[in-house]
VEXLUMRO-496969 format. One record per residue (C-alpha): residue number from 0; residue in three letters; z, x, y. Coordinates in steps of 0.001 Angstrom, whole numbers, m for minus. Layout:
N
(r NUM ALA (Z X Y))
...
//
This chain:
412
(r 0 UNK (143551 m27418 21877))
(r 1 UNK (144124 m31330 22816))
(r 2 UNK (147132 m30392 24935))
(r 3 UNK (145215 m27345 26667))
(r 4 UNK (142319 m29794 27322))
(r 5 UNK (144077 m32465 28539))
(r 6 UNK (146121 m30098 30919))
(r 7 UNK (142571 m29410 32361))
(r 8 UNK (141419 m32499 32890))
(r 9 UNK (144864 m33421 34712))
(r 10 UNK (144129 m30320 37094))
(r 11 UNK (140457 m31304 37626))
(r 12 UNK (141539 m34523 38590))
(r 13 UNK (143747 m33968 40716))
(r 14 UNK (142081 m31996 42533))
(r 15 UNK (139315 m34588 43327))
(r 16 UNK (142108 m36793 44160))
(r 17 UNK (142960 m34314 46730))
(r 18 UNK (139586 m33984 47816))
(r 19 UNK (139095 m37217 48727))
(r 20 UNK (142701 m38344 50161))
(r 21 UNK (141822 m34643 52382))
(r 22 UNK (138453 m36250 53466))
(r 23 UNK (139763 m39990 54140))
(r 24 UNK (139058 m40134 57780))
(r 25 UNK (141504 m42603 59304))
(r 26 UNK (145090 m42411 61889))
(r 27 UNK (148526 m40713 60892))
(r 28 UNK (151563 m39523 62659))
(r 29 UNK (152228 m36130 63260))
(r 30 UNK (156158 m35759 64202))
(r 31 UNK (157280 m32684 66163))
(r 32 UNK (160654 m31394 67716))
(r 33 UNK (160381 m32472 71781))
(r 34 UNK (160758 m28040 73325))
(r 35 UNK (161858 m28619 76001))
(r 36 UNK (164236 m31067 74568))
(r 37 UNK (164426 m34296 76143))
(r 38 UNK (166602 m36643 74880))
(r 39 UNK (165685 m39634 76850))
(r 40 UNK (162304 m39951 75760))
(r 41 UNK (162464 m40150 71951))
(r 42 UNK (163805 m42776 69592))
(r 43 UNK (163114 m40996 66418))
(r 44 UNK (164742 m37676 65360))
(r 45 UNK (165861 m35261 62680))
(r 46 UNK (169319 m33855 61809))
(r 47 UNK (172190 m34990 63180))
(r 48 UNK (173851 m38483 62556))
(r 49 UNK (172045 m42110 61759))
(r 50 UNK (172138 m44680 64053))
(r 51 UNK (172954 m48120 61402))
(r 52 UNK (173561 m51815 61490))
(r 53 UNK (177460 m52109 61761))
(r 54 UNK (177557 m53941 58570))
(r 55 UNK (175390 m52185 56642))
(r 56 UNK (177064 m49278 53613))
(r 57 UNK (176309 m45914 53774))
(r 58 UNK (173747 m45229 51124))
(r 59 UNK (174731 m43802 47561))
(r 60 UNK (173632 m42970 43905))
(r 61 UNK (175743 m43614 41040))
(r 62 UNK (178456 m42903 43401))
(r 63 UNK (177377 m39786 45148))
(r 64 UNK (176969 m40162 49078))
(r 65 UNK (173119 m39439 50441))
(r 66 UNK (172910 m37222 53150))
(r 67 UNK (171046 m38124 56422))
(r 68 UNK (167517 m36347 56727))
(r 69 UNK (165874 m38213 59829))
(r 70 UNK (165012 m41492 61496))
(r 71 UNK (161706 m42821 62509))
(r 72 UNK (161311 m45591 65379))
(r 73 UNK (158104 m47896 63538))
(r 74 UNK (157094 m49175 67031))
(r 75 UNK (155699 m45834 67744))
(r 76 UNK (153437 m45466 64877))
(r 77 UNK (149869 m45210 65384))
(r 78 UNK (148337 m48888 64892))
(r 79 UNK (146149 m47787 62238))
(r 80 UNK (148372 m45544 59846))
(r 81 UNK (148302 m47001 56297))
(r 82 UNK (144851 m48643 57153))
(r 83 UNK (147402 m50839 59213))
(r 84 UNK (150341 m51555 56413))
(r 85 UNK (153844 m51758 56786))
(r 86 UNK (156172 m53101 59953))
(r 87 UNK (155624 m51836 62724))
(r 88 UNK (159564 m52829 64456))
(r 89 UNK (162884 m51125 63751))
(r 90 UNK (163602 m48120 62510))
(r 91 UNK (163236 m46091 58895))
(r 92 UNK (166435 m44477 58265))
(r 93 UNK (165744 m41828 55930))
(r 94 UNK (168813 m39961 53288))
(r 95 UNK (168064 m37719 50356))
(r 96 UNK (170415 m36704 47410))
(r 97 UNK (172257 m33527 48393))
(r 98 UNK (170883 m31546 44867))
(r 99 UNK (168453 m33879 43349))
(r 100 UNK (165083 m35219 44197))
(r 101 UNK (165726 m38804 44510))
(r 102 UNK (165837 m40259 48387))
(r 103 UNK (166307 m43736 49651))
(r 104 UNK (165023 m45268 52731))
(r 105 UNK (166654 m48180 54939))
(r 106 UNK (164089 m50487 57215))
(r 107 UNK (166707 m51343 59779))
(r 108 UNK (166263 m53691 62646))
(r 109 UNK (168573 m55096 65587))
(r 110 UNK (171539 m53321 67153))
(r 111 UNK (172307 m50206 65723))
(r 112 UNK (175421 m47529 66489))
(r 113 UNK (175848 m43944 65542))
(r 114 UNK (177367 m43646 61968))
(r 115 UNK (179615 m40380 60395))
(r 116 UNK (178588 m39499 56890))
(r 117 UNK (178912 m36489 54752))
(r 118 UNK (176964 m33434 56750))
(r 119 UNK (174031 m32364 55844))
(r 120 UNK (175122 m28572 55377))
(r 121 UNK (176603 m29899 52109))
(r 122 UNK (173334 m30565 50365))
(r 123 UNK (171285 m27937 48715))
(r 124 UNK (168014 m28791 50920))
(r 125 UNK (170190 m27455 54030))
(r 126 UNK (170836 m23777 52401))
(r 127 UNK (168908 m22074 55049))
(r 128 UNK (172159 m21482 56426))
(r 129 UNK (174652 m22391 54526))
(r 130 UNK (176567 m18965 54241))
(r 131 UNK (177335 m19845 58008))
(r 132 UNK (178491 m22967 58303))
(r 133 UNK (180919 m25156 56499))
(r 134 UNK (179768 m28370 54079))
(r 135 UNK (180879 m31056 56794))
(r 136 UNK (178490 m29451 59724))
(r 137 UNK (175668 m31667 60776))
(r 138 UNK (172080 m30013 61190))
(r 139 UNK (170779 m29937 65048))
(r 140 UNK (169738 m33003 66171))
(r 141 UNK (166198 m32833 67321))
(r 142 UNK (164526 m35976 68976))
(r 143 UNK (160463 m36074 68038))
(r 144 UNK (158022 m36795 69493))
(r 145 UNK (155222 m39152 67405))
(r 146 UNK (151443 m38240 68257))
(r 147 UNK (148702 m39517 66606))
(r 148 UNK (146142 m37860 64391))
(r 149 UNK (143403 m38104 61797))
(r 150 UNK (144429 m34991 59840))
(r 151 UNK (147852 m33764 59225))
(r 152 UNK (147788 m29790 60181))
(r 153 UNK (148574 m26928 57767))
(r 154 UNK (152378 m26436 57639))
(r 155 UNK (151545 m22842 57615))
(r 156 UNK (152315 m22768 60948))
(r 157 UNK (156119 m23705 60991))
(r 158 UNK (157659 m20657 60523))
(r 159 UNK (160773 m20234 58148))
(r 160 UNK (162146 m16922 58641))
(r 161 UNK (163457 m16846 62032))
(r 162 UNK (164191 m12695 62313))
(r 163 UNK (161311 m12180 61004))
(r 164 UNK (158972 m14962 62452))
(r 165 UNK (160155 m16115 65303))
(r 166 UNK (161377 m12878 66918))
(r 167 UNK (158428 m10550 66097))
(r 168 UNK (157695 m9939 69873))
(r 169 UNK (161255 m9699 70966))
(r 170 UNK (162363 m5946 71074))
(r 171 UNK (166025 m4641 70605))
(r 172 UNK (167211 m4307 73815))
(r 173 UNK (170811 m5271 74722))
(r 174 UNK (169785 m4208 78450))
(r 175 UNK (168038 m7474 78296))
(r 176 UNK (169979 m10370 79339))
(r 177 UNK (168069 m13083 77761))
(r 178 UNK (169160 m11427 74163))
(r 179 UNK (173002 m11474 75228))
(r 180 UNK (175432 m13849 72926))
(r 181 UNK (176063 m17421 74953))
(r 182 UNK (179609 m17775 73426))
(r 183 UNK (182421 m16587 71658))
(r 184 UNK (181321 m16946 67946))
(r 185 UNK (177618 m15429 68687))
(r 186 UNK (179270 m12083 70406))
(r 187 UNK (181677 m11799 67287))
(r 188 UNK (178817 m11558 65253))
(r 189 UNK (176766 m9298 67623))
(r 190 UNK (180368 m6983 67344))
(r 191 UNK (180814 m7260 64025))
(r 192 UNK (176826 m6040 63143))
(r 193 UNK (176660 m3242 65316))
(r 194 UNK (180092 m2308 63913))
(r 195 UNK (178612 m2454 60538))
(r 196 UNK (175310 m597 61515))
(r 197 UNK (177508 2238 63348))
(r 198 UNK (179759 2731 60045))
(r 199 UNK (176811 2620 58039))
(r 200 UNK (174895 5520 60016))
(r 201 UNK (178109 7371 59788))
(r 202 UNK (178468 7508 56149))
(r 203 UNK (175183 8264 54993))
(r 204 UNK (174943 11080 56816))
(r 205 UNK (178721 12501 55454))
(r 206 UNK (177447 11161 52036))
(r 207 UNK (174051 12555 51729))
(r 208 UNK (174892 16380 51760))
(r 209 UNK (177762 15926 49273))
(r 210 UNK (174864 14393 46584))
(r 211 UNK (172121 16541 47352))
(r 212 UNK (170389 19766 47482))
(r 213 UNK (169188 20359 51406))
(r 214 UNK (167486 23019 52691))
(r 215 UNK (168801 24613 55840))
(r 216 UNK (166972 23279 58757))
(r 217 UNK (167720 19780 57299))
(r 218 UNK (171448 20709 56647))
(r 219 UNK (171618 21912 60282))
(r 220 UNK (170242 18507 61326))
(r 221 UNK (172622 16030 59421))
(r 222 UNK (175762 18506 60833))
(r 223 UNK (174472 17909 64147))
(r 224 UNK (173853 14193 63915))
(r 225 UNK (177012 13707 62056))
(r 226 UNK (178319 14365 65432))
(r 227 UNK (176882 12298 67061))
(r 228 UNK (176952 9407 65218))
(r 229 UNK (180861 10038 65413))
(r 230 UNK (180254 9699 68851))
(r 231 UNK (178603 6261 69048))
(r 232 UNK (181431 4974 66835))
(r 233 UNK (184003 5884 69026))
(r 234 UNK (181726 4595 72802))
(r 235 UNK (181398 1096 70365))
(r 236 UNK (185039 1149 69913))
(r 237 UNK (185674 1634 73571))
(r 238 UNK (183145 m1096 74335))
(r 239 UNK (184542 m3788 71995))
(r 240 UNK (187723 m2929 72968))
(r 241 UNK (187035 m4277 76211))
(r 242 UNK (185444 m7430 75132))
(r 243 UNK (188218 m8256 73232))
(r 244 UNK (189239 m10862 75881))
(r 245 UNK (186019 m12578 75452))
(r 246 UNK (186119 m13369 71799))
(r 247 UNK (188337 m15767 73372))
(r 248 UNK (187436 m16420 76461))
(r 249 UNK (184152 m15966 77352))
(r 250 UNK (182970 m13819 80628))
(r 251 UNK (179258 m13345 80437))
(r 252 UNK (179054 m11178 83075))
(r 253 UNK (181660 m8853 81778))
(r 254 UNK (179850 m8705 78182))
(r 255 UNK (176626 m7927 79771))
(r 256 UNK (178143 m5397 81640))
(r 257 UNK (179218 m3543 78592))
(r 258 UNK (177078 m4072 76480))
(r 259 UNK (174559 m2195 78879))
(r 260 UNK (176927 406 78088))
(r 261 UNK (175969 944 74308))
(r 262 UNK (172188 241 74534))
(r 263 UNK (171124 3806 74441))
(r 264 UNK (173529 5126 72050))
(r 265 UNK (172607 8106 70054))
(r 266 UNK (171623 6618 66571))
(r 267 UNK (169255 7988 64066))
(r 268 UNK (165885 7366 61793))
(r 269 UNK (166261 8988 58028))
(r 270 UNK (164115 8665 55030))
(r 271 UNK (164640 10394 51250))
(r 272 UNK (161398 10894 49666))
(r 273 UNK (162041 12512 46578))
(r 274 UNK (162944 16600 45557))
(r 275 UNK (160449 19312 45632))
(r 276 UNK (159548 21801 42831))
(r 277 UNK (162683 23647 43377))
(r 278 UNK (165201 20919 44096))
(r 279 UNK (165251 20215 47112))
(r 280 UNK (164883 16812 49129))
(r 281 UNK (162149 16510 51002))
(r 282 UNK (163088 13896 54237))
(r 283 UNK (161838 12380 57259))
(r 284 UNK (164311 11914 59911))
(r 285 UNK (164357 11414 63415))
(r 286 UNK (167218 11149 66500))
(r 287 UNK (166758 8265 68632))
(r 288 UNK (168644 5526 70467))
(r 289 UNK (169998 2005 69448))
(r 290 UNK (167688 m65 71159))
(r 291 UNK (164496 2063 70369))
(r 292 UNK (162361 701 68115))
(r 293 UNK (162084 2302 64577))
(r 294 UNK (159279 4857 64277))
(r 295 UNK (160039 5849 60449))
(r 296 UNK (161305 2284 59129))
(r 297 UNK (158720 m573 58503))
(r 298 UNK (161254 m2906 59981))
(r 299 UNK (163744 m3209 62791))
(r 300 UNK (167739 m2263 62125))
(r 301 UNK (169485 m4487 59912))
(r 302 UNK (171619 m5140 63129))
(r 303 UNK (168923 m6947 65121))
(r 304 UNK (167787 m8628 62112))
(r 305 UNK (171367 m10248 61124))
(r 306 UNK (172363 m11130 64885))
(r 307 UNK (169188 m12582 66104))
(r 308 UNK (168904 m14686 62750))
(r 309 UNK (172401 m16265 63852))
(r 310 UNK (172042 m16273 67647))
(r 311 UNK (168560 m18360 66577))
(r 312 UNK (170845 m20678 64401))
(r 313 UNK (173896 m20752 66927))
(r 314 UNK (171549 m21553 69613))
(r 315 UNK (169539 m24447 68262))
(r 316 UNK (173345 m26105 67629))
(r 317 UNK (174260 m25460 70657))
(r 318 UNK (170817 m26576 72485))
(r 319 UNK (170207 m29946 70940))
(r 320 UNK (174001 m30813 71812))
(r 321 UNK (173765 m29042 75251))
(r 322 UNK (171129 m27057 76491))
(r 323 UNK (172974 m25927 79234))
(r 324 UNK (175537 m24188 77482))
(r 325 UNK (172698 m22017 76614))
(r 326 UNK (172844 m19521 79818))
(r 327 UNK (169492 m19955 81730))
(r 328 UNK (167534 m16285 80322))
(r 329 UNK (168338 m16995 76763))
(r 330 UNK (167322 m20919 76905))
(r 331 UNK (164554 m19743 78271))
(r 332 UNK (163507 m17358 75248))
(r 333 UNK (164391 m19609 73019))
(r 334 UNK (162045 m22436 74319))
(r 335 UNK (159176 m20372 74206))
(r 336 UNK (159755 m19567 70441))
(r 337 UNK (160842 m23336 69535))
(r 338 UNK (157873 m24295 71017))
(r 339 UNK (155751 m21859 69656))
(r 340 UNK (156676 m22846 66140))
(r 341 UNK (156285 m26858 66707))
(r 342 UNK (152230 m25386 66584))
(r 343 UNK (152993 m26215 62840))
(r 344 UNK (153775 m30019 62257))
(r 345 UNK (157621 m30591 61122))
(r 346 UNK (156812 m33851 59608))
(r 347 UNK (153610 m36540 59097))
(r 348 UNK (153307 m39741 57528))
(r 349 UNK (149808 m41745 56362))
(r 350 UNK (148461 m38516 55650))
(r 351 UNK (147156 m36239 53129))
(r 352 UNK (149993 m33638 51885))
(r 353 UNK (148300 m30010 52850))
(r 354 UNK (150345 m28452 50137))
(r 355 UNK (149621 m29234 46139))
(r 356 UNK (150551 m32782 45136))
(r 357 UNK (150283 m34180 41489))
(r 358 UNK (151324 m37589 42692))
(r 359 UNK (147847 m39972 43334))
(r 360 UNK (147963 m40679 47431))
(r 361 UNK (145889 m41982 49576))
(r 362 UNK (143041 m44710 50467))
(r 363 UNK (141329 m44852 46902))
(r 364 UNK (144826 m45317 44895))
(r 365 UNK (147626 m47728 45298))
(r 366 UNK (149798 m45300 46256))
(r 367 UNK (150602 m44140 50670))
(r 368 UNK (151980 m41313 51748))
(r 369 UNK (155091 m42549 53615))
(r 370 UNK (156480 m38994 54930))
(r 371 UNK (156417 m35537 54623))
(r 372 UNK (159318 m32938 55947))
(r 373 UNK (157854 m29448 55516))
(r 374 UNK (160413 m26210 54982))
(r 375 UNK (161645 m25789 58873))
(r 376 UNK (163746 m22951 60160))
(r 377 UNK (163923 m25579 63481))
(r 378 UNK (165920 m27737 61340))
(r 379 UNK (167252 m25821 59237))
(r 380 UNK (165942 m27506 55964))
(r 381 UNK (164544 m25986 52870))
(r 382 UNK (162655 m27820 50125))
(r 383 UNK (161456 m26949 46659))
(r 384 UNK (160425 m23091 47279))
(r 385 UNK (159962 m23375 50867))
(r 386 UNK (157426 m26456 50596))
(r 387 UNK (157555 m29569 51832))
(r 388 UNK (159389 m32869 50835))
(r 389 UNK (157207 m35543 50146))
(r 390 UNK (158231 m39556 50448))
(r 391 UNK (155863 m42118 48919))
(r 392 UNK (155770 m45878 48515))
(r 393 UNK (152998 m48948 46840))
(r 394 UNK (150944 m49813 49740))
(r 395 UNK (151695 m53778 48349))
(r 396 UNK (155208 m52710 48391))
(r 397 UNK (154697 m51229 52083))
(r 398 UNK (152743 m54149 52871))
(r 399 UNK (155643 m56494 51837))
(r 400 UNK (158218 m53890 54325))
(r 401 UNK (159759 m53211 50574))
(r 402 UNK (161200 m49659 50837))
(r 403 UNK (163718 m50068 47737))
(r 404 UNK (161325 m48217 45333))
(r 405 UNK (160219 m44436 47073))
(r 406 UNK (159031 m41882 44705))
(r 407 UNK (159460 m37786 45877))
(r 408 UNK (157114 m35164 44981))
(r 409 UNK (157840 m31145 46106))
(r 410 UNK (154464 m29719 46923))
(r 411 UNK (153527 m26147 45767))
//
């Protein structure tokens, strides 16, 4: 009964704790991703490599390298975050275990110079997309921009599941130029999911007659569309035969040309629902084209879904090294969605946490709220349970510029 009571009161305080940190009216930094990126006007950024003191080491835990999470130029702070606490020249270099929650953060001042270190794909915070890169990758750079505020916004806003998020008012149509793949690797894997989606349309409807009881009309249907789904194969053959070439070397205008060429090939909607009284399936099925969009199916082809997930994650690499080797319709689509997801902050610092936070914070404790990364499909970073990360610090420490004892905490 002690334990269960005691639990309770630990809940009911915290919450007031929230409460009031939430209501503290005073300045904190809001950081967001600079769409369209400009990378001459910002001094602070995430992903990508630190920029460190020659001399200094790379940071480590009982041996194990950190990995490089962001850095933050103090000069651009709002005067008043931390009631005014903490330097306010240099930079805070920020690193992060790669599979435990235990970060360490460098106040660094004078010249600095870009420094390798183990890439941030290695570490499990990165395993947004992992399965498509190797360990040593780097995640994009993004500068940031710092604007001031007097409440952090919800993170509810930064959206995490780019094919399903970010790409909600983006139809399948390969027509379109501004959905055509930039380079070699992002046509390979437009290729390789249509080939999968074409073989997959073939054998369930070979498959599905050979396990089941159909009635006529239905049986008359799958004989027909097994035809044509025969056929598609065989046009996307023809197709990818020709872009063959540009696996290797790239010709945008020849892969548009082509792939103009499969956009309206016959494909099909189908949909077991169960057996009737005597037996026999009952089904939903339609014929339509590749690039219609699903009237049957609750969600778009598992083709879309899989290429624009990776032409999201190729492009951001791509843009923050070069955004010109994103051709001009496709940077342009991209923008708008980067930009409509910065709506959500991707990091804050002096603030109150939106998300649930154990740890005391804020003006009535000892304790500040040095910075928070939120889950970010932008970056490509996932903490917790897609939460955020949250870095805090003594204000005397802060006040002293002390950053050698930081304390995490994973909201929920």
């Amino acid at each position: 009964m002690n334990l269960l009571l005691n639990f309770l009161q630990n809940q009911a305080d915290t919450e007031k704790m929230r409460e009031r940190a939430h209501s503290a009216d005073r300045p904190c930094a809001l950081l967001t991703p600079i769409v369209p990126i400009r990378f001459d006007e910002a001094d602070s950024w995430f992903g990508g490599k630190p920029r460190l003191p020659k001399g200094i080491s790379w940071p480590e835990q009982k041996g194990v390298p950190l990995h490089f999470a962001c850095q933050i130029n103090l000069s651009q702070l709002p005067a008043g975050i931390w009631s005014g606490a903490g330097p306010r020249d240099g930079w805070l270099a920020v690193f992060v275990h790669p599979v435990g929650n235990a970060a360490e953060v460098l106040h660094i001042r004078g010249d600095i110079e870009e420094r390798d270190g183990p890439g941030q794909m290695g570490a499990e915070w990165a395993r947004t997309y992992a399965s498509h890169a190797k360990e040593t990758d780097l995640l994009p750079r993004w500068p940031v921009r710092i604007d001031e505020g007097r409440h952090a916004r919800s993170i509810d806003t930064v959206s995490r599941r780019p094919s399903e998020a970010a790409w909600k008012d983006v139809k399948p149509d390969l027509a379109n130029p501004a959905l055509h793949p930039f380079d070699p690797k992002t046509l390979v894997v437009l290729l390789d999911s249509l080939e999968e989606f074409f073989i997959g349309q073939l054998k369930q409807i070979c498959r599905f007659p050979a396990m089941k009881k159909l009635r006529e009309n239905d049986l008359q249907w799958m004989d027909e569309t097994k035809a044509l789904a025969f056929q598609s194969l065989e046009e996307f053959y023809k197709v990818e035969a020709i872009l063959v070439s540009s696996r290797y070397r790239f010709d945008l205008k020849e892969v548009a040309a082509q792939l103009s060429k499969i956009a309206g090939l016959p494909t099909y909607e189908f949909n077991y629902l169960k057996d009737d009284e005597d037996g026999y399936c009952c089904l939903e099925y339609r014929s339509s084209r590749l690039c219609e969009l699903p009237d049957i199916s609750r969600s778009l082809p598992i083709w879309w879904s899989w290429y624009t997930s990776l032409l999201y994650w190729h492009g951001i690499n791509a843009y923050t090294k070069d955004p010109a080797s994103l051709h001009p319709a496709l940077r342009e689509l991209m923008e708008r969605i980067w930009l409509g997801e910065t709506l959500g902050h991707h990091g804050a610092m002096g603030h109150a946490p939106a998300g649930h936070l154990y740890t005391p914070h804020g003006p009535e404790t000892d304790t500040e709220v040095l910075l928070e990364l939120p889950t970010s499909s932008m970056q490509g970073w996932i903490w917790g349970d897609v939460y955020s990360i949250v870095l805090l610090i003594k204000r005397k420490a802060l006040s002293q510029g002390n950053f050698a004892d930081i304390a995490i905490d994973i909201t929920n």
